[in-house]
N, CA, C and O atoms as a Tripos MOL2 file, in Angstrom:
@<TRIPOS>MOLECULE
protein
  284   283    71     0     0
PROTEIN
NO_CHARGES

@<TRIPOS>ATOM
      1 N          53.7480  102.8770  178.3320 N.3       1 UNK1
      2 CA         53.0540  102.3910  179.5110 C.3       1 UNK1
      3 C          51.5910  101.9890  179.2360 C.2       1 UNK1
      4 O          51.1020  100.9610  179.7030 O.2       1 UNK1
      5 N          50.9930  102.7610  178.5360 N.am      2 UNK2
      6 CA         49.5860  102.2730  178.2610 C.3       2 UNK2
      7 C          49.4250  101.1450  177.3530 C.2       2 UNK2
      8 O          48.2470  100.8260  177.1900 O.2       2 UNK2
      9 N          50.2780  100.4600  176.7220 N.am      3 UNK3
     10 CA         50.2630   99.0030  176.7180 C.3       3 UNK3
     11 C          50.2830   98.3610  177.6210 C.2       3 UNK3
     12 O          49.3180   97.6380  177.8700 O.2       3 UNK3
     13 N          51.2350   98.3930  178.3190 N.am      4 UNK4
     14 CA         50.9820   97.2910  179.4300 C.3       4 UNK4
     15 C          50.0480   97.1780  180.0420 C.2       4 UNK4
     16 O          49.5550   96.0510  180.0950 O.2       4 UNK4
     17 N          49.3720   98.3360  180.8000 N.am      5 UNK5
     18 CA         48.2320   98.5850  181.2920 C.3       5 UNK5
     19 C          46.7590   97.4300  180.5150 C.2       5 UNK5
     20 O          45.9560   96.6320  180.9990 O.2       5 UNK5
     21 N          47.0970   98.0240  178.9200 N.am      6 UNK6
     22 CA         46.0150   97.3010  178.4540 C.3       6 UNK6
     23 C          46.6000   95.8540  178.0810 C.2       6 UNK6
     24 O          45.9730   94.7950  178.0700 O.2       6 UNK6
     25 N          47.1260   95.9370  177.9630 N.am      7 UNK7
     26 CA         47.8100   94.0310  177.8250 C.3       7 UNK7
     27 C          47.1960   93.1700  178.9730 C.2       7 UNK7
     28 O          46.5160   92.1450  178.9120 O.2       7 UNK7
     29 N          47.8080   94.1660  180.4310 N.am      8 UNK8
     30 CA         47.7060   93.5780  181.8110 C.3       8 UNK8
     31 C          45.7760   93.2520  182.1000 C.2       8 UNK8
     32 O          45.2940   92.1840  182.4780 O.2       8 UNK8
     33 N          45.0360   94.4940  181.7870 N.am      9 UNK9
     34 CA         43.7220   94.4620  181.8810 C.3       9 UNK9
     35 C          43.1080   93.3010  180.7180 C.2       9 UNK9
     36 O          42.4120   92.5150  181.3610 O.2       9 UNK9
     37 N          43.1150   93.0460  179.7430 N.am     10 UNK10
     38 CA         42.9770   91.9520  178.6820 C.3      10 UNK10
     39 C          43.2020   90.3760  179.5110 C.2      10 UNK10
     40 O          42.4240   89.5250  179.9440 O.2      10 UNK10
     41 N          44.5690   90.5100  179.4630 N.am     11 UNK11
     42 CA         44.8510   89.5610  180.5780 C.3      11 UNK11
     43 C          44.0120   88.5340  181.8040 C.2      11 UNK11
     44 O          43.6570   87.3600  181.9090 O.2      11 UNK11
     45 N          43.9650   89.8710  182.6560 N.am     12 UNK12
     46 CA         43.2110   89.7590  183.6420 C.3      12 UNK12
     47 C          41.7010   89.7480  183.0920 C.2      12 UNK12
     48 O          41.9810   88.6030  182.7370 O.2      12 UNK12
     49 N          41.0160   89.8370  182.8800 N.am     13 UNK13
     50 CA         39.6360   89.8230  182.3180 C.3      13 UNK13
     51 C          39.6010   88.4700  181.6980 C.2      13 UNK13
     52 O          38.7530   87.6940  182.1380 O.2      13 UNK13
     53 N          40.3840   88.0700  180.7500 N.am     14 UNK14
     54 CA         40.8260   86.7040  179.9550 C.3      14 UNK14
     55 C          41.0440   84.8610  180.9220 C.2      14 UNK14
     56 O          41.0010   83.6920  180.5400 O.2      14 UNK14
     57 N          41.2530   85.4940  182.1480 N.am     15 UNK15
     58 CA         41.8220   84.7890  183.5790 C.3      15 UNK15
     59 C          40.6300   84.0830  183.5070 C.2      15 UNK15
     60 O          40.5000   82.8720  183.3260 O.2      15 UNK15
     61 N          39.1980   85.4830  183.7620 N.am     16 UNK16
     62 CA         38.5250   85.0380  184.2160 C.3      16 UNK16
     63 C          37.0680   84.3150  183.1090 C.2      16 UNK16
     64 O          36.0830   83.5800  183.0490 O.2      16 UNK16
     65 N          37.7510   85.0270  182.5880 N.am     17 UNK17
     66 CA         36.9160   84.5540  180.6560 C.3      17 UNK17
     67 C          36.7110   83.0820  180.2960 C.2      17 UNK17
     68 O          35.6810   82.4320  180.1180 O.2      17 UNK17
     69 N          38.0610   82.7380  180.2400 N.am     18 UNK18
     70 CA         37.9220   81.6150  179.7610 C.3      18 UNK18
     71 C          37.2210   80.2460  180.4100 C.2      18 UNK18
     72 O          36.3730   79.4880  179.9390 O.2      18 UNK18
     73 N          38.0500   80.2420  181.9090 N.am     19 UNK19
     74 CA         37.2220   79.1280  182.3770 C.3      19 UNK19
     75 C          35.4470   79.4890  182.7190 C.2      19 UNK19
     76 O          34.6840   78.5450  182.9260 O.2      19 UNK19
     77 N          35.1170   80.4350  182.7340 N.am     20 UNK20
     78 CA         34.0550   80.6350  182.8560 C.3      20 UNK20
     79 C          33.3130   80.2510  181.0070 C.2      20 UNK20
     80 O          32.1270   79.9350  181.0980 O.2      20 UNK20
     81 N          33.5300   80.2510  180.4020 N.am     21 UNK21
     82 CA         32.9430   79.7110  179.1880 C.3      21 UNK21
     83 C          33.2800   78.1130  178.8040 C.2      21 UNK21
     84 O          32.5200   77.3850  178.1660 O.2      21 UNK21
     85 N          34.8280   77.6640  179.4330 N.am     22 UNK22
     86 CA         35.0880   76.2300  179.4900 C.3      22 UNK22
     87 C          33.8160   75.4820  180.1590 C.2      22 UNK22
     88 O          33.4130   74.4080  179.7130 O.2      22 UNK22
     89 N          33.3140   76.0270  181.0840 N.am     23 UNK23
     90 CA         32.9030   75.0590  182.2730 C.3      23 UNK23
     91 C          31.1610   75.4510  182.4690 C.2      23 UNK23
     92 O          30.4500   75.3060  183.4630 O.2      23 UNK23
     93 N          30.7930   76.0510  180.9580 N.am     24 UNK24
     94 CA         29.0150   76.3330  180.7250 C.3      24 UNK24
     95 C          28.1040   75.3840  180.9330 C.2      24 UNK24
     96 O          26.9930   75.4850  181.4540 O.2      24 UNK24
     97 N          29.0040   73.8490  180.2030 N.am     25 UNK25
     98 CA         28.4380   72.8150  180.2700 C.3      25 UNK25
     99 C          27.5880   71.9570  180.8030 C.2      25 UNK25
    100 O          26.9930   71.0010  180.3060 O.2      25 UNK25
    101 N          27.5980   72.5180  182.1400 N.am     26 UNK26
    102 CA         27.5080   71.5520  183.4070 C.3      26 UNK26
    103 C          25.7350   72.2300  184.3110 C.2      26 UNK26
    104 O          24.9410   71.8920  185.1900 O.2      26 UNK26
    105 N          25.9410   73.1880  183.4410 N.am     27 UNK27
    106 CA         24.8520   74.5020  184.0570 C.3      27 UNK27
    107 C          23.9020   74.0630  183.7650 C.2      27 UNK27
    108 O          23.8320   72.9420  183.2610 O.2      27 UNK27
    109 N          22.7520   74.9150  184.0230 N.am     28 UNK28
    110 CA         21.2220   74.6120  183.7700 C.3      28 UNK28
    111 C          21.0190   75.9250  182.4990 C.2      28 UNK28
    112 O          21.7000   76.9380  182.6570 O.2      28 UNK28
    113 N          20.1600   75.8520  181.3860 N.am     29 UNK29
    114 CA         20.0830   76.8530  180.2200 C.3      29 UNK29
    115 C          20.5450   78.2990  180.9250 C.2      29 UNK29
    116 O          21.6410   78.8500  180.8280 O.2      29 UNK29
    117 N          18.9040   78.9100  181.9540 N.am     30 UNK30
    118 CA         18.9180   80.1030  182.0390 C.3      30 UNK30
    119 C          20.3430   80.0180  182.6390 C.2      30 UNK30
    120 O          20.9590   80.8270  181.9440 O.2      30 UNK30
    121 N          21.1290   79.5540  183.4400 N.am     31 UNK31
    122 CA         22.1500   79.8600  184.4160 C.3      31 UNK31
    123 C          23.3210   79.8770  182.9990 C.2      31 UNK31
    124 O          24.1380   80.7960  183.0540 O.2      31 UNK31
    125 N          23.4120   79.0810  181.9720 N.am     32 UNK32
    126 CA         24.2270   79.8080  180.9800 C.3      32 UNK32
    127 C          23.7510   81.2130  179.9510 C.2      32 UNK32
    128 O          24.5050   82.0350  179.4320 O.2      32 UNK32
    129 N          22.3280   81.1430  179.8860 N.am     33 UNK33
    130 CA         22.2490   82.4750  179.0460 C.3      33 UNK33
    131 C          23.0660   83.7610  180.0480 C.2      33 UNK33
    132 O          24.1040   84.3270  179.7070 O.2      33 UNK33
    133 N          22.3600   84.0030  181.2290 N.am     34 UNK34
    134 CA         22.4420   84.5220  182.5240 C.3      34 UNK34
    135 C          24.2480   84.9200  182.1670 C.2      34 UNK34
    136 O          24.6160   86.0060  181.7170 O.2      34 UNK34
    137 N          25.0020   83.9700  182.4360 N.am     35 UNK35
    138 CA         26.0680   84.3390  182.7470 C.3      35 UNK35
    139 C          26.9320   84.5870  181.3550 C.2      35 UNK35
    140 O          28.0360   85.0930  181.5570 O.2      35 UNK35
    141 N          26.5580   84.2750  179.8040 N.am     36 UNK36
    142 CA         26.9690   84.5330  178.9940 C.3      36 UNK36
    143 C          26.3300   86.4170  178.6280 C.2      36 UNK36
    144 O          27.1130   87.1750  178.0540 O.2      36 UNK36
    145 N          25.2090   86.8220  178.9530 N.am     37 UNK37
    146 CA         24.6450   87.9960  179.0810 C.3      37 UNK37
    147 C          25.5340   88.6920  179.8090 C.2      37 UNK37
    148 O          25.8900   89.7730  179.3400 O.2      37 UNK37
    149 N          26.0250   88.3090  180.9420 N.am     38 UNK38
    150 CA         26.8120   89.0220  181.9160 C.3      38 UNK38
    151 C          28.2990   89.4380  181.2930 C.2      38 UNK38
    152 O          28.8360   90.5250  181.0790 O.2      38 UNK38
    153 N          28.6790   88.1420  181.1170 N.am     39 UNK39
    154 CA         29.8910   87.8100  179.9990 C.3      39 UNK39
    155 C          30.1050   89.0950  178.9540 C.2      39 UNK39
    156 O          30.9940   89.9170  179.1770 O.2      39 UNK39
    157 N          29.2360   89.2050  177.8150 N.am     40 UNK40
    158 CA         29.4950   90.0870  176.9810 C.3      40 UNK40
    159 C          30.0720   91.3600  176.9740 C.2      40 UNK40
    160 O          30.7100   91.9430  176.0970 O.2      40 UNK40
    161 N          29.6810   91.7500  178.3020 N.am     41 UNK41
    162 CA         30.4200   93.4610  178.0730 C.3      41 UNK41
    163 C          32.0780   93.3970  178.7940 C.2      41 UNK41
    164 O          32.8970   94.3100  178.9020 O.2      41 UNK41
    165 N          32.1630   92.1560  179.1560 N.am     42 UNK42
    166 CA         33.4960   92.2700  179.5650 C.3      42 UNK42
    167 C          34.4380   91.3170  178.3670 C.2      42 UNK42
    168 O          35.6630   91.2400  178.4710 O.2      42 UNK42
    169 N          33.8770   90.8120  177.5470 N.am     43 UNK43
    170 CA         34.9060   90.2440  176.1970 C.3      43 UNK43
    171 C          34.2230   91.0140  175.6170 C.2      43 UNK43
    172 O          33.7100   90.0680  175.0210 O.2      43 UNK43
    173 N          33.3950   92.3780  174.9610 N.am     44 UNK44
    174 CA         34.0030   93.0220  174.3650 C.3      44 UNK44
    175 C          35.3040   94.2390  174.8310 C.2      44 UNK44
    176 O          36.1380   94.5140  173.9680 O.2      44 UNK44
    177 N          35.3750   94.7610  175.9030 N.am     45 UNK45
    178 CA         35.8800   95.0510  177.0120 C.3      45 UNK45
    179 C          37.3560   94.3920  176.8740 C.2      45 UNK45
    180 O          38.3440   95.1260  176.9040 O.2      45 UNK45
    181 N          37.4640   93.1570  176.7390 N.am     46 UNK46
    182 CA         38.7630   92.5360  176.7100 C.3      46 UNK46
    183 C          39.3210   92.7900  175.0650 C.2      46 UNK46
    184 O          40.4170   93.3000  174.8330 O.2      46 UNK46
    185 N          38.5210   92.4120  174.1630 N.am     47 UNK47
    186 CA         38.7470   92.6600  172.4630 C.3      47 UNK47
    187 C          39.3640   94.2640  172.8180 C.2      47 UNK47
    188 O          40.5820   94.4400  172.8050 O.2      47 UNK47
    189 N          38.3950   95.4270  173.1390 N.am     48 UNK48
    190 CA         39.1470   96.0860  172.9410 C.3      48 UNK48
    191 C          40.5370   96.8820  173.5620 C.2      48 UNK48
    192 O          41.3140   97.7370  173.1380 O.2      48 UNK48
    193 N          40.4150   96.2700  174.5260 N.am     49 UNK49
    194 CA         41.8770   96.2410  175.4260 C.3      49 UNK49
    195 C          43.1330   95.5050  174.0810 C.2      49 UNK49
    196 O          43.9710   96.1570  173.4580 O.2      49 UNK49
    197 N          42.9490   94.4910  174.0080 N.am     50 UNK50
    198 CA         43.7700   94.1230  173.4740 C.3      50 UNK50
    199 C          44.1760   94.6250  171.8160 C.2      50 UNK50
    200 O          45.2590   94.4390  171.2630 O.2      50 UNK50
    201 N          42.7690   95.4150  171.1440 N.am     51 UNK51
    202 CA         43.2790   95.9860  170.0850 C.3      51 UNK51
    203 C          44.1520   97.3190  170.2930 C.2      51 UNK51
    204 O          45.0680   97.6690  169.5480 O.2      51 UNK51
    205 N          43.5730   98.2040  171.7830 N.am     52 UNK52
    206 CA         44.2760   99.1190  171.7720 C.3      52 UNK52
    207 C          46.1060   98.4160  172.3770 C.2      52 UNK52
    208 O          46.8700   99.2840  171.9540 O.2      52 UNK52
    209 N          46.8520   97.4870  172.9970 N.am     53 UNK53
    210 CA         47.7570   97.3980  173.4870 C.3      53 UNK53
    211 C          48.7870   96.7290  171.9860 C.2      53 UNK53
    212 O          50.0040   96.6170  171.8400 O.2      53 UNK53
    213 N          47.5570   96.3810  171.0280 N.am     54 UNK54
    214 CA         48.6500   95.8110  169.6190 C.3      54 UNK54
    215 C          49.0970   97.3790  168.8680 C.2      54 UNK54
    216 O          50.2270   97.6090  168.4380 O.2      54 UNK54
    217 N          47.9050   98.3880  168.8280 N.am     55 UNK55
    218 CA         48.1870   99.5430  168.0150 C.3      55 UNK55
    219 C          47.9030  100.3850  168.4670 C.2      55 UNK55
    220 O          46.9050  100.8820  167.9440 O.2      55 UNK55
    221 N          48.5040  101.1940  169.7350 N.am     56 UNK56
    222 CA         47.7460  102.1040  170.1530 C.3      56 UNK56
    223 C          46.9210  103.3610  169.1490 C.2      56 UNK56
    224 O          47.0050  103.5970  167.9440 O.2      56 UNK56
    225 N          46.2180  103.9290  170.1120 N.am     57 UNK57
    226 CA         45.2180  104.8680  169.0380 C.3      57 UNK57
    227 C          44.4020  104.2010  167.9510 C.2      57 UNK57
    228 O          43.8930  104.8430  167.0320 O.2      57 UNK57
    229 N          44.3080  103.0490  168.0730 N.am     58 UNK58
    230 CA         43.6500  102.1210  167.4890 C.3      58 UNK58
    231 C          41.8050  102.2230  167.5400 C.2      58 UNK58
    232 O          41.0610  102.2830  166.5620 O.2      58 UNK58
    233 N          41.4350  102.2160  168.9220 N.am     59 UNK59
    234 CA         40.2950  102.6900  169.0470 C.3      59 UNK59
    235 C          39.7120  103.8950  169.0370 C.2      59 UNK59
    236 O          38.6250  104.1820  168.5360 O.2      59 UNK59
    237 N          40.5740  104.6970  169.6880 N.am     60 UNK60
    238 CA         40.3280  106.2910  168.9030 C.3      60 UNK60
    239 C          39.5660  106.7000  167.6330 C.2      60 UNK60
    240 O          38.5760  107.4280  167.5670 O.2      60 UNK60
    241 N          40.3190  106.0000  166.4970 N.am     61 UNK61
    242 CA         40.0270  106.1650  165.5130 C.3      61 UNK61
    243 C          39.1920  105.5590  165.0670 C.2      61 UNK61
    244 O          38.5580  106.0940  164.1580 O.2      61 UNK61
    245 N          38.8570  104.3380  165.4470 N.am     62 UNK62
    246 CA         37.8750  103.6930  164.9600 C.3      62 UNK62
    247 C          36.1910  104.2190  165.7090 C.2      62 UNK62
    248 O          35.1030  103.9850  165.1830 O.2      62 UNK62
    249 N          36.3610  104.7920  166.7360 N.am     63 UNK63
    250 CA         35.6660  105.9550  167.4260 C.3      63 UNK63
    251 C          35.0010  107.1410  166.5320 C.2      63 UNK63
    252 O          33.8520  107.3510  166.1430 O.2      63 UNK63
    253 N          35.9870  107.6810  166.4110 N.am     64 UNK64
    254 CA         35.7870  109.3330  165.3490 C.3      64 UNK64
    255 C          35.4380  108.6240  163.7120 C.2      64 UNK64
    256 O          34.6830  109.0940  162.8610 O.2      64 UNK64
    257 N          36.1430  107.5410  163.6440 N.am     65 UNK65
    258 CA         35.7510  107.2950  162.0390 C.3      65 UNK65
    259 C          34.3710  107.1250  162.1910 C.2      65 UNK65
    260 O          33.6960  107.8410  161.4520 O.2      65 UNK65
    261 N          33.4830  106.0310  163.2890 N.am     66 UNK66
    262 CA         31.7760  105.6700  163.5150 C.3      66 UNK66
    263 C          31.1350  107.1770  163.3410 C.2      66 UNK66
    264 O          30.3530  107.5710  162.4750 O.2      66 UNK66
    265 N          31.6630  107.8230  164.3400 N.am     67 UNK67
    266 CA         30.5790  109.3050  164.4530 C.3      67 UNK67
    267 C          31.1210  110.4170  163.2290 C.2      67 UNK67
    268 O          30.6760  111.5640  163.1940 O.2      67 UNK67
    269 N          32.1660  109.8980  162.2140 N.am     68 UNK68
    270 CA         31.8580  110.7400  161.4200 C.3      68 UNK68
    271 C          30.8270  110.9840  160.1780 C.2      68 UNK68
    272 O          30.6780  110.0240  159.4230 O.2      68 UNK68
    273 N          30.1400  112.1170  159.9110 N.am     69 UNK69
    274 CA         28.8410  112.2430  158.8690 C.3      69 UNK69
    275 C          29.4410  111.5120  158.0900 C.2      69 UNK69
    276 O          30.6580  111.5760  157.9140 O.2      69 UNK69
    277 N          28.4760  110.5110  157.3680 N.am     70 UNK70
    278 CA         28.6880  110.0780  156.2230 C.3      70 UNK70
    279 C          27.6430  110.7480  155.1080 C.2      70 UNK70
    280 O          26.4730  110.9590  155.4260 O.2      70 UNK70
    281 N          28.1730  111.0820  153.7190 N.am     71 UNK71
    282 CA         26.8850  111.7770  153.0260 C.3      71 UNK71
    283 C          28.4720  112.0470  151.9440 C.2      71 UNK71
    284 O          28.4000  112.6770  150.8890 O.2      71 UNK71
@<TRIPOS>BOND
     1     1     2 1
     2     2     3 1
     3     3     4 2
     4     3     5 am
     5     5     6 1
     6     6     7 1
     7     7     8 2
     8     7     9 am
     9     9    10 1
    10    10    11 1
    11    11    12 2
    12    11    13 am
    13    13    14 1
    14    14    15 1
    15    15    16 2
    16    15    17 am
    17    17    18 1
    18    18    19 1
    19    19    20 2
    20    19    21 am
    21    21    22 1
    22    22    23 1
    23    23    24 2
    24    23    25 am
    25    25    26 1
    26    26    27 1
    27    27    28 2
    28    27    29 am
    29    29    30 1
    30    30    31 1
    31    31    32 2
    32    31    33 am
    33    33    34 1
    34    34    35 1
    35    35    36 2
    36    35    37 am
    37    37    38 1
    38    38    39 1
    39    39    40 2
    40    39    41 am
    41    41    42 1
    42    42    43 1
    43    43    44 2
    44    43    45 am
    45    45    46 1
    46    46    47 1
    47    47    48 2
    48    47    49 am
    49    49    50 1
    50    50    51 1
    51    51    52 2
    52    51    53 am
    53    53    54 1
    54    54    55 1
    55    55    56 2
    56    55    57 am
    57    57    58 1
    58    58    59 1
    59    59    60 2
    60    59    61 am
    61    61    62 1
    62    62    63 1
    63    63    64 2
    64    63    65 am
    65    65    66 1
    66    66    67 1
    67    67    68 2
    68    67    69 am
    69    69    70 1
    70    70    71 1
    71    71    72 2
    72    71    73 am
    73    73    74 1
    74    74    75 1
    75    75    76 2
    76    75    77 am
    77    77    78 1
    78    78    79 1
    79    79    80 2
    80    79    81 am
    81    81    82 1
    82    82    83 1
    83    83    84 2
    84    83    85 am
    85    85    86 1
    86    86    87 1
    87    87    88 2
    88    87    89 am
    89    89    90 1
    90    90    91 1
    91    91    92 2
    92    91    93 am
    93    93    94 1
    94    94    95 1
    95    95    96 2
    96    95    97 am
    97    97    98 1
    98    98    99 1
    99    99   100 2
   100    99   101 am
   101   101   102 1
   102   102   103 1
   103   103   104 2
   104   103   105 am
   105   105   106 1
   106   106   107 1
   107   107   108 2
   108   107   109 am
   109   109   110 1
   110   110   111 1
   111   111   112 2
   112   111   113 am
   113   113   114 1
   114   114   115 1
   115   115   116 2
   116   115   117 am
   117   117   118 1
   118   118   119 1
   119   119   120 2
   120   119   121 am
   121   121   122 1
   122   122   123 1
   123   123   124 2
   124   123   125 am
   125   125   126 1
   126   126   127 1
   127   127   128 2
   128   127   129 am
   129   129   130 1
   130   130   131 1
   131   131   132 2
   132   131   133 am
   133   133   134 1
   134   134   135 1
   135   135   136 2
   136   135   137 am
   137   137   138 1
   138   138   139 1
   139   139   140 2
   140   139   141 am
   141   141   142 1
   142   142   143 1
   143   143   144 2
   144   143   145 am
   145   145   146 1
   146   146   147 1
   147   147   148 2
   148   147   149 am
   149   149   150 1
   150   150   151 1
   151   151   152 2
   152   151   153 am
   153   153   154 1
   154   154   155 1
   155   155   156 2
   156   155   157 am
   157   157   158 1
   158   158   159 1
   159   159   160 2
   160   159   161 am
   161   161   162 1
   162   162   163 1
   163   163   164 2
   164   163   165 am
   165   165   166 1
   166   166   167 1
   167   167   168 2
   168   167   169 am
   169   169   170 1
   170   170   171 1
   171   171   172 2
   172   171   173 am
   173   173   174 1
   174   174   175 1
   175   175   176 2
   176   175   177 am
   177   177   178 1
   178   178   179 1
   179   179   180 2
   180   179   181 am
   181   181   182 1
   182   182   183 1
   183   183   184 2
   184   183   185 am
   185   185   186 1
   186   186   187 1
   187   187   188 2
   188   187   189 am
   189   189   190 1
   190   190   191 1
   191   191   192 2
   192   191   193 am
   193   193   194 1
   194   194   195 1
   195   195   196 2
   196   195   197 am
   197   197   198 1
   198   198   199 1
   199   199   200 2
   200   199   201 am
   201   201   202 1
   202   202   203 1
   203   203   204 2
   204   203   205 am
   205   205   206 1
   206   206   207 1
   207   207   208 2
   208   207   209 am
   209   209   210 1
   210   210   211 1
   211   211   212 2
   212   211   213 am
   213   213   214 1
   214   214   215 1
   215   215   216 2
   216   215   217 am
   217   217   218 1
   218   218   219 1
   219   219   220 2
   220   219   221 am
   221   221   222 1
   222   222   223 1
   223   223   224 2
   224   223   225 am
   225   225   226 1
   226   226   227 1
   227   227   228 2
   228   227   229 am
   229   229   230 1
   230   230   231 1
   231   231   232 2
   232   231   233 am
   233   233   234 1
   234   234   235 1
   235   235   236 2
   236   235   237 am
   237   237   238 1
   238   238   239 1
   239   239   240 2
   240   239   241 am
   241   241   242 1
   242   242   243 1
   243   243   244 2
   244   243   245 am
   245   245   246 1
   246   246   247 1
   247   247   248 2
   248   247   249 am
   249   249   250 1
   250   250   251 1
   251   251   252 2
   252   251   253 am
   253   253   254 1
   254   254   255 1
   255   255   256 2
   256   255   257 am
   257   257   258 1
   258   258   259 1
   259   259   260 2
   260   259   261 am
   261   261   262 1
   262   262   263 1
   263   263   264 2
   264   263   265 am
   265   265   266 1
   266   266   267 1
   267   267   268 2
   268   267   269 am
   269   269   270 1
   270   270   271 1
   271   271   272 2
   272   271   273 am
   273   273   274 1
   274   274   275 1
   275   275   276 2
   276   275   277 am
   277   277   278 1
   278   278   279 1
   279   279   280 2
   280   279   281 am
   281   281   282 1
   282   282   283 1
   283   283   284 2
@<TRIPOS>SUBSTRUCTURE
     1 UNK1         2 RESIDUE 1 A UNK
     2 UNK2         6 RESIDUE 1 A UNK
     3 UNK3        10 RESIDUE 1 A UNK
     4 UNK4        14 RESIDUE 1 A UNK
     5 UNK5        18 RESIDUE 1 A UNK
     6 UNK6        22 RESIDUE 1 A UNK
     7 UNK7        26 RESIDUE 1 A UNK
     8 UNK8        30 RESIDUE 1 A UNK
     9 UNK9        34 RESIDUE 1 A UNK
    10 UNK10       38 RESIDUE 1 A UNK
    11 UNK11       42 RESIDUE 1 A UNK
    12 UNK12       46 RESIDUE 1 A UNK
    13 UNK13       50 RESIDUE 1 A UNK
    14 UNK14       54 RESIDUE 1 A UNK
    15 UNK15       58 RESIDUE 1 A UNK
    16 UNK16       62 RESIDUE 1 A UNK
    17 UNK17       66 RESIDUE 1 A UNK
    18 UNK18       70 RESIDUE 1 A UNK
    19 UNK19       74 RESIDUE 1 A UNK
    20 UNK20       78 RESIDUE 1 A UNK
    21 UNK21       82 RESIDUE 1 A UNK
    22 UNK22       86 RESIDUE 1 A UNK
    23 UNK23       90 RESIDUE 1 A UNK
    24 UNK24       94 RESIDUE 1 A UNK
    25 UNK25       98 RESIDUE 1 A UNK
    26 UNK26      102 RESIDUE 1 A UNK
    27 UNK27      106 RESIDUE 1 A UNK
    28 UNK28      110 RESIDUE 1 A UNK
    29 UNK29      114 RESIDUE 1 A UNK
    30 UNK30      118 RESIDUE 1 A UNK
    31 UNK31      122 RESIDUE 1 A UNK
    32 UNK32      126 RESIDUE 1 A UNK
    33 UNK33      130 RESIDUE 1 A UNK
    34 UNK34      134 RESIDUE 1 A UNK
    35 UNK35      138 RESIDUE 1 A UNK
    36 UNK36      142 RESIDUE 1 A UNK
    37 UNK37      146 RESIDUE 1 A UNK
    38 UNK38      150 RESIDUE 1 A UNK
    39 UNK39      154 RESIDUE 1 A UNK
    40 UNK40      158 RESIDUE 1 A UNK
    41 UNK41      162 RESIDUE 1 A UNK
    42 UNK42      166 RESIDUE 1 A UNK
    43 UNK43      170 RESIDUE 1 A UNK
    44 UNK44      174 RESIDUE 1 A UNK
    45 UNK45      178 RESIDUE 1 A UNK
    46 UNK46      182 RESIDUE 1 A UNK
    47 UNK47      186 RESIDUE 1 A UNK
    48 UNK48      190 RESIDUE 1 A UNK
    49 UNK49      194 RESIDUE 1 A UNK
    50 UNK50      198 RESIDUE 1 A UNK
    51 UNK51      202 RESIDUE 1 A UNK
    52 UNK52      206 RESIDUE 1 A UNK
    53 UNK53      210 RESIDUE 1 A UNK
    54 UNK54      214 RESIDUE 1 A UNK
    55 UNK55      218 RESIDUE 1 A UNK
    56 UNK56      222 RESIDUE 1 A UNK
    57 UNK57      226 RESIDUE 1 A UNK
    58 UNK58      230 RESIDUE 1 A UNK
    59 UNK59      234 RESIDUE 1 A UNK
    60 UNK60      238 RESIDUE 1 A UNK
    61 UNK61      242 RESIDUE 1 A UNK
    62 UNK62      246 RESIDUE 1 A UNK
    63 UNK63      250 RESIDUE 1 A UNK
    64 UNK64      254 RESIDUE 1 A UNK
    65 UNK65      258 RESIDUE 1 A UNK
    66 UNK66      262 RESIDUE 1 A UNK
    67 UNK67      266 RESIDUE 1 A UNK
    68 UNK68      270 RESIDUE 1 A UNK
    69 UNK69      274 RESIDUE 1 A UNK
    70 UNK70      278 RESIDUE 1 A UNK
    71 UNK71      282 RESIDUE 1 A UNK
C-alpha cells in the first residue's frame, strides 16, 4: 500500500509541476524566480516520493546512512 500512496502523491504534485514550469515563459523575472523558489520543496518532495514508491525503504536508508559518524 505505501506505494501507491507514494506513486499517487508524486503523481499528484507532478499534475501540478509540470505545467507550472511549461508555462514560466510568459512571466515577468521576479514572478518566475518567486514561483520556481516556491516550486523547489515540492519537486524535491515529488523526487522523493517517487524514489521511495520504486524501492521502498529507500529513503530510510539513505537518511541513517547521511547522519551516520563518518571517521
Amino acid at each position: 500500500m505505501p506505494r501507491v500512496v507514494n506513486l499517487a502523491l508524486a503523481a499528484f504534485f507532478l499534475v501540478f509541476l509540470v505545467p507550472l514550469f511549461t508555462h514560466l515563459g510568459g512571466l515577468t523575472t521576479i514572478a518566475q524566480v518567486l514561483l520556481v523558489v516556491v516550486a523547489v520543496p515540492f519537486v524535491v518532495l515529488t523526487v522523493l516520493c517517487l524514489l521511495a514508491a520504486a524501492r521502498p525503504g529507500s529513503v530510510g536508508r539513505l537518511a541513517r546512512k547521511a547522519r551516520r559518524p563518518r571517521g
